[in-house]
Backbone bond lengths (Angstrom), bond angles and torsions (degrees), N, CA, C in turn:
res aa  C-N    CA-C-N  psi(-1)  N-CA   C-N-CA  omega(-1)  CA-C   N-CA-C  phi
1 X - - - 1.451 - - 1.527 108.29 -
2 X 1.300 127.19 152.65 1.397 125.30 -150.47 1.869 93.80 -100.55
3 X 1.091 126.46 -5.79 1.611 139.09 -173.15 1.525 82.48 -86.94
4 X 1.364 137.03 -58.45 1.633 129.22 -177.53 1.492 95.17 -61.91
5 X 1.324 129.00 -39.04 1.495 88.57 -159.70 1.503 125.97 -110.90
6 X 1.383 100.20 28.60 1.315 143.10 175.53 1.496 115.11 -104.39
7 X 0.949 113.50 -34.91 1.897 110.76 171.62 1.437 101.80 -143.89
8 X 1.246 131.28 112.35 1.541 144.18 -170.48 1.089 108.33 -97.55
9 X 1.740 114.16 8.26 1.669 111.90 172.04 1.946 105.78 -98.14
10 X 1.317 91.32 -4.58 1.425 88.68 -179.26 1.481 125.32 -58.68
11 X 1.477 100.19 -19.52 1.690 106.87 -171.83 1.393 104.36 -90.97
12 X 1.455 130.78 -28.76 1.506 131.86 159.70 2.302 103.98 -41.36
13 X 0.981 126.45 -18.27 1.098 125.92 -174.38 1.274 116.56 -104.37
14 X 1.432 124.80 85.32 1.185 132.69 -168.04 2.116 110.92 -41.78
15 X 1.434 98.05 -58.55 1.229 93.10 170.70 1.467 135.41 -36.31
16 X 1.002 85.53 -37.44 2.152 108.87 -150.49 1.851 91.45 -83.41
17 X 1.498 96.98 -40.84 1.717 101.51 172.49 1.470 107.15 -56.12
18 X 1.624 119.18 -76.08 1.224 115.99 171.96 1.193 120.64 -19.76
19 X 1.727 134.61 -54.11 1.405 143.20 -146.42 1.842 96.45 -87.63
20 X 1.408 119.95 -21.56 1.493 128.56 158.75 1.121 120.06 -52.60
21 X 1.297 82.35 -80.03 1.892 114.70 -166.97 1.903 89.34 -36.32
22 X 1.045 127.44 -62.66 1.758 132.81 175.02 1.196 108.12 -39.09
23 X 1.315 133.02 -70.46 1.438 142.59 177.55 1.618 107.54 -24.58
24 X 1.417 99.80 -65.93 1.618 129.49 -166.04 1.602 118.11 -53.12
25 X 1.538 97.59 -60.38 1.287 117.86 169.34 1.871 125.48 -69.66
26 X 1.264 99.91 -12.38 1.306 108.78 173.19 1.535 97.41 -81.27
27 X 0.977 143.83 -21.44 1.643 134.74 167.67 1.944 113.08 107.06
28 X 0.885 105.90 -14.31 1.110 110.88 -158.92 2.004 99.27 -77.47
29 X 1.046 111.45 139.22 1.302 109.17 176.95 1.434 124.95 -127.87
30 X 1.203 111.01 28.87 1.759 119.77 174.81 1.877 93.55 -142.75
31 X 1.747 120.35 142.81 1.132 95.04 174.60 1.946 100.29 -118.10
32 X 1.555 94.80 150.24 2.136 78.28 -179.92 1.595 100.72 -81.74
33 X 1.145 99.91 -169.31 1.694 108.16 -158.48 1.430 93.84 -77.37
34 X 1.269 136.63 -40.23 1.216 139.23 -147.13 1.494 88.73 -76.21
35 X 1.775 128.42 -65.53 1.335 141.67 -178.86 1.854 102.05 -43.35
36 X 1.568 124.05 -29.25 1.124 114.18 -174.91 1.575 122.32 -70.69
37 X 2.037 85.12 -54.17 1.613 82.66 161.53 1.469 141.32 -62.09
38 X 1.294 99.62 -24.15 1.652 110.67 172.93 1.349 115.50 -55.06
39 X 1.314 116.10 -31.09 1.578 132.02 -161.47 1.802 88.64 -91.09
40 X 1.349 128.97 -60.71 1.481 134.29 -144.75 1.945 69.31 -81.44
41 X 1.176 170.00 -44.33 1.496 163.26 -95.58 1.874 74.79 -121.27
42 X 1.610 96.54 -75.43 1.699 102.14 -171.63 1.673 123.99 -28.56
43 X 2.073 83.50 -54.22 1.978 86.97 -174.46 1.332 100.05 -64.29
44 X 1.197 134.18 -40.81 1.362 124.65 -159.89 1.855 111.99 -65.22
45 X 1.279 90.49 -32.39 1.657 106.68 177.74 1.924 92.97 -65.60
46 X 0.659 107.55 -58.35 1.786 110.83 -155.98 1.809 99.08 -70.24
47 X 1.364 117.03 14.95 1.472 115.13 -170.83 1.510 128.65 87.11
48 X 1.433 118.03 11.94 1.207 119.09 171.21 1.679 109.05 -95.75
49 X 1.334 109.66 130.63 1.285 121.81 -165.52 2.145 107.39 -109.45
50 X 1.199 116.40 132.50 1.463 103.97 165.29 1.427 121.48 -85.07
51 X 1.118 97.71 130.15 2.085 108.84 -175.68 1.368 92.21 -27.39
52 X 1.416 109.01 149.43 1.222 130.50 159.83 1.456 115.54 -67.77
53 X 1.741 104.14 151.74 1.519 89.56 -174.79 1.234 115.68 -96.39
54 X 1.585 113.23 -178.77 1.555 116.63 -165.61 1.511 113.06 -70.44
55 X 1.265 151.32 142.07 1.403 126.84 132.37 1.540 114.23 -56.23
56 X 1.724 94.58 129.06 1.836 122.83 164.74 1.425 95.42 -31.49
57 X 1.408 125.69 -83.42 1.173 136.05 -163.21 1.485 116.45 -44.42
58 X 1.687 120.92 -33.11 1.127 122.74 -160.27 2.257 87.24 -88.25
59 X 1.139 104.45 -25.31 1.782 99.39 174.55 1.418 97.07 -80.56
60 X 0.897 126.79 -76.90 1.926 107.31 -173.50 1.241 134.68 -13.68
61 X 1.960 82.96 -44.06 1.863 97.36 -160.87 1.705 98.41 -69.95
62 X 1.503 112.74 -32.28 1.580 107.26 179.94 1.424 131.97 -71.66
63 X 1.817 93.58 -23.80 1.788 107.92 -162.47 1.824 88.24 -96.12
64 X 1.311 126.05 6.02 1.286 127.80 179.20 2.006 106.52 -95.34
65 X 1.613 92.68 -41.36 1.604 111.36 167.99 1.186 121.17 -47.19
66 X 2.025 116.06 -52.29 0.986 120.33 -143.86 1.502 84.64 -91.96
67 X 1.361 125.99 -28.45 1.662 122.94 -171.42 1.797 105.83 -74.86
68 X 1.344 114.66 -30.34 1.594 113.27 165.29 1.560 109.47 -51.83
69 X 1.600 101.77 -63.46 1.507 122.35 -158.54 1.796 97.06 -49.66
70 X 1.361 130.81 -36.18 1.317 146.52 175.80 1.762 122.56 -56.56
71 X 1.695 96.13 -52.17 1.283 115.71 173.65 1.293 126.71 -81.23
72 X 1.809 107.96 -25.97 1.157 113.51 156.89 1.676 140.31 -76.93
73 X 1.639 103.03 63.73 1.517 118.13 -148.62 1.946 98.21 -65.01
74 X 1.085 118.91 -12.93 2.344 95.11 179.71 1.639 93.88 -123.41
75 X 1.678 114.56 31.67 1.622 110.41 162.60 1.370 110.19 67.40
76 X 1.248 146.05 17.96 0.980 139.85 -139.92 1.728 90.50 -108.89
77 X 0.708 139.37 -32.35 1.231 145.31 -174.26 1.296 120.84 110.01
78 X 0.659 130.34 -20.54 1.815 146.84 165.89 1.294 115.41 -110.08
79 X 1.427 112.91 157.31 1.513 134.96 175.45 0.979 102.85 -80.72
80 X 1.348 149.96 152.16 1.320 157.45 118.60 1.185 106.56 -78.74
81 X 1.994 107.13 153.72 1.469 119.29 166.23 1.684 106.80 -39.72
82 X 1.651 128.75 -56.64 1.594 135.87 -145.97 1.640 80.78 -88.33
83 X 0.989 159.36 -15.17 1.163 161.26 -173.54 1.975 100.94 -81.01
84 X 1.534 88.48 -67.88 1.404 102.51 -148.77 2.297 91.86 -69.58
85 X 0.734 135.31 -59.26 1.522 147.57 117.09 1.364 99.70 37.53
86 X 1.565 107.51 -88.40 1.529 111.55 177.99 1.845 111.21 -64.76
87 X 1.354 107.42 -20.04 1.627 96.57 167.05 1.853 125.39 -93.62
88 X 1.687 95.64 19.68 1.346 102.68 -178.94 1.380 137.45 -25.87
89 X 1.983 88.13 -52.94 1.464 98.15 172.80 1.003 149.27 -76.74
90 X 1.832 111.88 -15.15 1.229 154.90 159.09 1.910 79.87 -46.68
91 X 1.305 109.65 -105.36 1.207 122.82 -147.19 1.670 103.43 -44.53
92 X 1.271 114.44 -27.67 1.600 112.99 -154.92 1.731 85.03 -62.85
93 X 1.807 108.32 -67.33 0.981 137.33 167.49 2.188 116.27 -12.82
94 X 0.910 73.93 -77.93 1.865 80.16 176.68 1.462 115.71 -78.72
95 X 1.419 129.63 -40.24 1.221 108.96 176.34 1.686 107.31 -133.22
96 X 1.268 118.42 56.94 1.280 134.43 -176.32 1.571 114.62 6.45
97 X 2.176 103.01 67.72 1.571 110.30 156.85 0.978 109.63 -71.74
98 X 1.435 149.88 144.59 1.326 148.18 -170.62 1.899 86.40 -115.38
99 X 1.348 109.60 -62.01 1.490 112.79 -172.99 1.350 118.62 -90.28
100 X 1.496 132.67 86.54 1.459 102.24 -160.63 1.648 112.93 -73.70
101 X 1.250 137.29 -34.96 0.990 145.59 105.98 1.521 117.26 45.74
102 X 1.258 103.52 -100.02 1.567 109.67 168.79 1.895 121.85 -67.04
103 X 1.492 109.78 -25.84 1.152 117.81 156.02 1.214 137.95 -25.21
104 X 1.154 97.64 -78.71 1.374 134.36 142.99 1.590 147.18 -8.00
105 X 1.440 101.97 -66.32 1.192 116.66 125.87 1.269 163.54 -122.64
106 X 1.555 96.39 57.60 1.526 118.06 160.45 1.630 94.42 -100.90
107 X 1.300 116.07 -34.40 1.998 105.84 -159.02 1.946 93.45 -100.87
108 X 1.238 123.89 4.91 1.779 120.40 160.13 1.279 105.85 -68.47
109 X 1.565 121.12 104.68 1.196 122.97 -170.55 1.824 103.94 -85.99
110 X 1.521 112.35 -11.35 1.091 93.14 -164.09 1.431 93.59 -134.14
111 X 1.388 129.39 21.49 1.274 140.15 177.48 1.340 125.58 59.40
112 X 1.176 117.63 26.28 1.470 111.03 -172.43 1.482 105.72 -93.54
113 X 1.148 116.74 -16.43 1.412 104.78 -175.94 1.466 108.69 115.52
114 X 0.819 122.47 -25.66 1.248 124.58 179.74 1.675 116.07 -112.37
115 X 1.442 105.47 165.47 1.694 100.01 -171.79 1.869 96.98 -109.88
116 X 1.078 135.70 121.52 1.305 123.01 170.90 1.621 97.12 -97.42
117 X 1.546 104.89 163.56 2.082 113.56 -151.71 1.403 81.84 -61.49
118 X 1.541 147.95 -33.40 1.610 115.93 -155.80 1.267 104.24 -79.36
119 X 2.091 120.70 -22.24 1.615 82.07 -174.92 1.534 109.08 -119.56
120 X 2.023 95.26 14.17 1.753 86.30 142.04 1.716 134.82 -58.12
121 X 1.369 86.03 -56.16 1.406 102.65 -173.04 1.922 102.27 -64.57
122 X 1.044 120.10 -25.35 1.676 114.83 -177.96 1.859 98.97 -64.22
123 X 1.440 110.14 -52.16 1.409 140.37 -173.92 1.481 90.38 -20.26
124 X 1.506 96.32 -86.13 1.553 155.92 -163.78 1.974 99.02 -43.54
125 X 1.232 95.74 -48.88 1.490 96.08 -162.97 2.260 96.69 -86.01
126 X 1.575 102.08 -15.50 1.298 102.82 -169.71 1.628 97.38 -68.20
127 X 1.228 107.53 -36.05 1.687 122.24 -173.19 1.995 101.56 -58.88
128 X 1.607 90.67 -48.74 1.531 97.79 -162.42 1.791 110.40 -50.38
129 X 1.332 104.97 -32.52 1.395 129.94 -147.98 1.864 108.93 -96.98
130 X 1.651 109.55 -38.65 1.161 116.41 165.53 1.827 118.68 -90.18
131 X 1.533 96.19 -5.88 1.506 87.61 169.67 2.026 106.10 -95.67
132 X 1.356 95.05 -11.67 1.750 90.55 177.93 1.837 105.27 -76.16
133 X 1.116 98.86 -32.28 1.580 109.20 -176.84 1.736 125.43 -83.17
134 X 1.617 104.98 0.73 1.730 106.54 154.25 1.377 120.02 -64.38
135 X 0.612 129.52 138.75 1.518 141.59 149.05 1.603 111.56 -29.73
136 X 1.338 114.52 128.22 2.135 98.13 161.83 1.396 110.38 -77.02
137 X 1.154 92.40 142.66 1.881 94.14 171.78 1.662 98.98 -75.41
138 X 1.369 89.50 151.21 1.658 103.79 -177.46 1.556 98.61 -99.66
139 X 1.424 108.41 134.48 1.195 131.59 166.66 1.812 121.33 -32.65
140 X 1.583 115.19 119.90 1.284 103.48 -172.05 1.302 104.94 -74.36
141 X 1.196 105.99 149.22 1.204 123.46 166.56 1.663 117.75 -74.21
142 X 1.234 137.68 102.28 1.766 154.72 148.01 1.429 127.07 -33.15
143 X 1.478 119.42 -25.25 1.353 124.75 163.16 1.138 129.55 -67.41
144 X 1.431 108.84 148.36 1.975 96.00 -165.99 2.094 76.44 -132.00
C-alpha cells in the first residue's frame, strides 16, 4: 500500500498496522474517496498526525537562495553586475527586472558593485511583496 511506503513509521504503530493489514486483505485495490477519508479519519484517530505545514516565508527564503546560488555563477558569494547581466533572463523572467543594470544599482546598499545574498535577497523579496500587493486588474468588459 503506498501509505507504507511513504511513511515507514507506520508499522512501529500497532494500530495503524492493524487498520492496513484490513484494507489490504480485504482485496480491493482502488480506494473511493469516501473509503479514503474513512481510512486517513481512523489513522488520525489511532495517533497518526499530518506533517506540519511549511511557513510561506521559510519557501521564499530558499527559492530566493536557490535563484542567487544560480546567478551566483564563480561561488563567490555575491552577484556581480557581468554575473547578474548574463542572468538577465532569469531575473527579468521570475521577478520582472526589466533593467538589470539600473536594478542593481538602486538595491547595492553599499556600492561596491556587487550584490551580497542579504541585499539580493532584501531586493528580491521587496519585488516579491509589492508585486503580491497590486491589485488584479479586472477583466474588460466586451459589451457595447
Amino acid at each position: 500500500m503506498y501509505l507504507r511506503e511513504i511513511n515507514a513509521e507506520l508499522e512501529e504503530n500497532d494500530k495503524v498496522k492493524f487498520l492496513l493489514d484490513q484494507f489490504e486483505s480485504s482485496g480491493e485495490s482502488v480506494l473511493s474517496f469516501s473509503m479514503f477519508c474513512s481510512i486517513m479519519e481512523d489513522l488520525e484517530d489511532m495517533g497518526w498526525k499530518k506533517a506540519a505545514e511549511k511557513k510561506k516565508e521559510s519557501v521564499i527564503e530558499r527559492e530566493v537562495r536557490a535563484v542567487f546560488n544560480l546567478v551566483d555563477m564563480d561561488k563567490s558569494g555575491a552577484v556581480s553586475r557581468r554575473e547578474a547581466q548574463m542572468a538577465c533572463n532569469l531575473l527579468k523572467k521570475r521577478f520582472g527586472i526589466q533593467d538589470v543594470g539600473d536594478w542593481m544599482r538602486q538595491v547595492d546598499d553599499n556600492d561596491d558593485g556587487d550584490l551580497s545574498f542579504e541585499e539580493f535577497s532584501d531586493a528580491v523579496l521587496d519585488l516579491i511583496t509589492a508585486e503580491h500587493q497590486q491589485p488584479e486588474e479586472a477583466p474588460e468588459d466586451n459589451q457595447e
